[in-house]
C-alpha positions in Angstrom: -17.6 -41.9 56.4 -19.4 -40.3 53.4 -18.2 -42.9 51.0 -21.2 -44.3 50.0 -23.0 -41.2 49.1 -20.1 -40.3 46.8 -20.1 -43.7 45.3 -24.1 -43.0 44.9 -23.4 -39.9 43.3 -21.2 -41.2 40.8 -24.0 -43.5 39.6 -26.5 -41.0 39.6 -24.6 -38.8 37.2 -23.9 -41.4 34.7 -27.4 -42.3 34.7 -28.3 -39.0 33.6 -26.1 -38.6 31.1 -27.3 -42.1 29.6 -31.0 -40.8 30.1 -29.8 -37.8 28.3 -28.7 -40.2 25.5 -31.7 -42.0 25.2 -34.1 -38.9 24.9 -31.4 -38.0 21.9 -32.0 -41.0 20.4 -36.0 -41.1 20.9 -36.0 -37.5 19.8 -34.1 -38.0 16.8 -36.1 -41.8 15.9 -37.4 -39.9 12.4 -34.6 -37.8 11.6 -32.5 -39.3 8.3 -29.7 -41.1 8.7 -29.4 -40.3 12.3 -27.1 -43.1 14.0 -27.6 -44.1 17.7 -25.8 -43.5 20.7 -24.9 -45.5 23.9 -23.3 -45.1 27.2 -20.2 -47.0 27.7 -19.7 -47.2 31.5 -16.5 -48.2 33.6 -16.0 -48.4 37.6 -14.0 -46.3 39.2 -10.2 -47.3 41.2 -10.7 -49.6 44.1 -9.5 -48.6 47.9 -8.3 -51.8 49.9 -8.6 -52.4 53.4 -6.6 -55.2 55.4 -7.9 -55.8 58.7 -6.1 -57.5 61.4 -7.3 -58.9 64.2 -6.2 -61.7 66.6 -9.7 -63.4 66.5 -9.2 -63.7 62.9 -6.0 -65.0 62.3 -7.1 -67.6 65.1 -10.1 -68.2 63.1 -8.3 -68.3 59.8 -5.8 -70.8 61.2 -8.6 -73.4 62.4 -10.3 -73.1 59.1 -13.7 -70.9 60.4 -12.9 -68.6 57.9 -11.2 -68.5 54.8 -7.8 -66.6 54.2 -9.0 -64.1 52.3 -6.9 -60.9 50.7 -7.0 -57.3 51.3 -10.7 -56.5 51.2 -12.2 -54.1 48.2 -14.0 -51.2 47.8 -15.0 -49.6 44.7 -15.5 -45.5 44.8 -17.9 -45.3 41.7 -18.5 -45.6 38.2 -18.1 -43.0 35.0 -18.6 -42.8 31.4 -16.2 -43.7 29.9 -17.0 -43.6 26.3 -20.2 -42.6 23.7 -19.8 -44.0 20.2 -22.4 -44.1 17.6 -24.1 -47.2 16.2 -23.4 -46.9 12.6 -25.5 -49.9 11.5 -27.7 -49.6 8.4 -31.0 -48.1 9.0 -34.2 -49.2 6.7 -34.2 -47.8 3.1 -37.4 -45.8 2.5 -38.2 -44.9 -1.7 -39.3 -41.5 -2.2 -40.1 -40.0 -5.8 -37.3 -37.2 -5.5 -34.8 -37.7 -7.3 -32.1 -36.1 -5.6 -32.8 -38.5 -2.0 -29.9 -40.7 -1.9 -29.5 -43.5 0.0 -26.2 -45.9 0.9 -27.0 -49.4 1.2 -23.6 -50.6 3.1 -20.6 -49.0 4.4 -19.8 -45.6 3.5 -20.6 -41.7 4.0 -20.9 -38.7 1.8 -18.4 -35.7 1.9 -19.1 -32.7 2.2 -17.0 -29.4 2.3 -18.5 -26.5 5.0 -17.7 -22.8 5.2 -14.2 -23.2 6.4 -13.3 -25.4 3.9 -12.8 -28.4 6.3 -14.6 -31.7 5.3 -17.7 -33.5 7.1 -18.8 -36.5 6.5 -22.8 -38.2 6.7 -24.7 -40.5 5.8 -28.2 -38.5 4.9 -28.7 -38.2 1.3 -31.9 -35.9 1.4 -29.9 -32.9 -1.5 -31.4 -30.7 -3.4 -29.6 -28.0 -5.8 -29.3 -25.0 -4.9 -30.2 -20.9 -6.6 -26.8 -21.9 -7.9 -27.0 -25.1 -9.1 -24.7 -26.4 -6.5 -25.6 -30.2 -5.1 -25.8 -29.0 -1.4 -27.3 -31.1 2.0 -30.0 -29.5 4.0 -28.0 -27.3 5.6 -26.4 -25.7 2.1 -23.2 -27.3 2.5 -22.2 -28.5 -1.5 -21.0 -32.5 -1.8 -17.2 -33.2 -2.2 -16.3 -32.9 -5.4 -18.4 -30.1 -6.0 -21.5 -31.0 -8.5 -23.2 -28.4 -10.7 -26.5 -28.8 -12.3 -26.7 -27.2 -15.7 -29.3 -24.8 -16.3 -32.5 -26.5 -18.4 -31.7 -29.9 -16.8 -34.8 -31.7 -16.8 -33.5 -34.8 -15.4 -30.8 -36.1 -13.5 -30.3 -40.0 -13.2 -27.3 -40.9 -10.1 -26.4 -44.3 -10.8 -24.8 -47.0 -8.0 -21.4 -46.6 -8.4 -22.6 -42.1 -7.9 -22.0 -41.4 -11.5 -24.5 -38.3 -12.2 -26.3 -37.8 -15.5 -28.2 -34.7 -16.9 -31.0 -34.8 -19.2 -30.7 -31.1 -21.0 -34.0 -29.7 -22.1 -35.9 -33.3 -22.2 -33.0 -34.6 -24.3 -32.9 -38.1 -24.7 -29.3 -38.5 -24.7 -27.8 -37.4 -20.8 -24.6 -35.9 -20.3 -22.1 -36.7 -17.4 -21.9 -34.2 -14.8 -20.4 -35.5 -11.9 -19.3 -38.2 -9.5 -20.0 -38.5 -5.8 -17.3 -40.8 -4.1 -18.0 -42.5 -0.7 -15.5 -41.9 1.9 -15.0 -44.7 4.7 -12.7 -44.9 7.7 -11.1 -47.7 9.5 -12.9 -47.1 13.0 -16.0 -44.9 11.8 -16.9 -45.1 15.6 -14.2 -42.9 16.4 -15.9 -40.2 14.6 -17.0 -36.7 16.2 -20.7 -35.6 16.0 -20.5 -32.4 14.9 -24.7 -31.8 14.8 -26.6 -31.6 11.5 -26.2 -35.1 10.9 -22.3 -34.5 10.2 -19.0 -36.4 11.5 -15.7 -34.8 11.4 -12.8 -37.3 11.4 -10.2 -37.8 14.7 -7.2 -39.4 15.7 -9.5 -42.2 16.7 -11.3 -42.6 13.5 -8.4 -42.6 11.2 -7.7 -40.9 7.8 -10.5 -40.9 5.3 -10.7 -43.5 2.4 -12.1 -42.5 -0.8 -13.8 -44.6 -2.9 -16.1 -45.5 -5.7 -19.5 -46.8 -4.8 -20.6 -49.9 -5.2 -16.7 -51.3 -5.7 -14.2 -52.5 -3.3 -15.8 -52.4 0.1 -17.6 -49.4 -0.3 -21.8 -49.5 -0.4 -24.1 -48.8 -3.4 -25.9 -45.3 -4.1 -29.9 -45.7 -4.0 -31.7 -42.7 -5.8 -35.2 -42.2 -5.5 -34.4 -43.3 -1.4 -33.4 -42.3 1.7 -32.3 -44.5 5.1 -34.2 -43.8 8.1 -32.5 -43.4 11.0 -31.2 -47.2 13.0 -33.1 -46.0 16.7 -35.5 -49.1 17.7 -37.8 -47.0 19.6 -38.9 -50.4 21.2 -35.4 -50.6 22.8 -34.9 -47.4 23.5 -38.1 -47.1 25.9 -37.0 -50.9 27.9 -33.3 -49.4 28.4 -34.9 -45.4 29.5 -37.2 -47.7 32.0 -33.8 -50.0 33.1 -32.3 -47.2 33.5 -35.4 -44.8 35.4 -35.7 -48.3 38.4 -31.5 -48.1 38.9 -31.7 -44.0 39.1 -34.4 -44.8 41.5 -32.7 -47.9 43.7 -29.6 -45.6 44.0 -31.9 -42.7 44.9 -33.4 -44.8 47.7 -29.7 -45.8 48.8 -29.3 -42.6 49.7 -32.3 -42.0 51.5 -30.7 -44.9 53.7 -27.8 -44.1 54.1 -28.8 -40.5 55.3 -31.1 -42.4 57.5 -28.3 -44.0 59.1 -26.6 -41.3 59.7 -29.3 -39.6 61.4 -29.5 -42.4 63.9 -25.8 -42.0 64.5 -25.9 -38.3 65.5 -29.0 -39.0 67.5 -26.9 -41.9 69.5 -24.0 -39.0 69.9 -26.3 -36.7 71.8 
């Protein structure tokens, strides 16, 4: 008997969670190489219901009414899956020279605290009081890259060779290389927060690479990507969404109305 506020229910849930999504996305709309979400949705098992009557077989037979099968219900619907959207987002220049940017397919390394990798795609480094090249978050690149003391200028080509001008030498001196890593289903990555991925079974192993060479994207200095959320489209999916959340609502209101006139007609 309560069916239909369970289905409701069901709905209602999921478009929260995909409400919840969308205010990620708005909220993260200027963050650097921040990727967009979405809601993957999928309905629920079915319950059948064969009714037999005399009428309708009689009715059936003389062609009234079609012969139809079991009749079907659905119970609901459910997430069933949020990936990220790791299409390119605009390149921006800046006039700092350790902003990276990938133009194409690929993400940087980098190793955290318990030695375990991460992988993202926002290039805004800097070095730090050690001369390590670390994120925002003070986790160093993979391989590890040192700055010499008295470096005055560091050139990072496209394919992430890194060069060091000592004391406004003209003649730079290679310090470092930062690969690209790539997997075969990037969307099976896990957000880990900070604008870091950690690999799954889903994503696959990581591929290492050289940038700018077989299949892997170039290295951009002096920029950064922006992140890939079309504000546009996020606001016409959070107002799709707000009029469903609503019609639902006001299915329920209904159906509690109903139900209400039943228990009046028992008394």
């Amino acid at each position: 008997m309560f069916e239909p506020l369970y289905v409701a229910a069901t709905g209602l849930n999921v478009f929260e969670d995909e409400m919840v999504d969308i205010t990620n996305n708005l909220a993260n709309a200027s963050t650097v190489g921040f990727k967009k979400g979405r809601v993957e949705k999928e309905s629920l098992f079915t319950i059948e219901k064969t009714f037999q009557s005399e009428l309708r077989d009689q009715m059936i037979n003389q062609g009234v009414v079609p012969a139809f099968g079991p009749i079907e219900y659905g119970t609901g619907v459910r997430v069933s899956a949020t990936p990220k959207d790791f299409s390119q987002g605009t390149i921006e220049v800046t006039s700092n020279p350790m902003d990276l940017a990938i133009q194409g397919p690929g993400f940087f390394q980098f190793r955290m605290p318990d030695n375990t990798f991460a992988y993202g795609r926002a290039g805004n480094l800097h070095v730090d009081n050690e001369g390590n090249l670390v994120d925002p978050n003070g986790y160093k690149i993979e391989p590890s890259i040192i700055v010499p003391d008295g470096t005055t200028r560091v050139t990072i080509k496209q394919d992430g060779t890194v060069l060091a001008s000592i004391n406004n030498s003209v003649e730079t001196q290679e310090i470092g290389q930062i690969n690209l890593i790539k997997f075969f289903n990037p969307e099976g990555l896990k957000s880990v927060g900070q604008n870091l991925f950690v690999e799954t079974e889903s994503s696959g192993t990581p591929i290492i690479g050289i940038a700018n060479q077989e299949g892997f994207g170039a290295i951009n200095q002096y920029a950064l990507e922006n992140s890939n959320v079309d504000v546009m489209s996020e606001m016409m999916r959070m107002v799709m969404v707000q009029r469903v959340f609503d019609t639902v609502s006001k299915a329920v209101q209904s159906y509690d109305g109903m139900l209400a006139s039943v228990d009046k007609m028992k008394q």
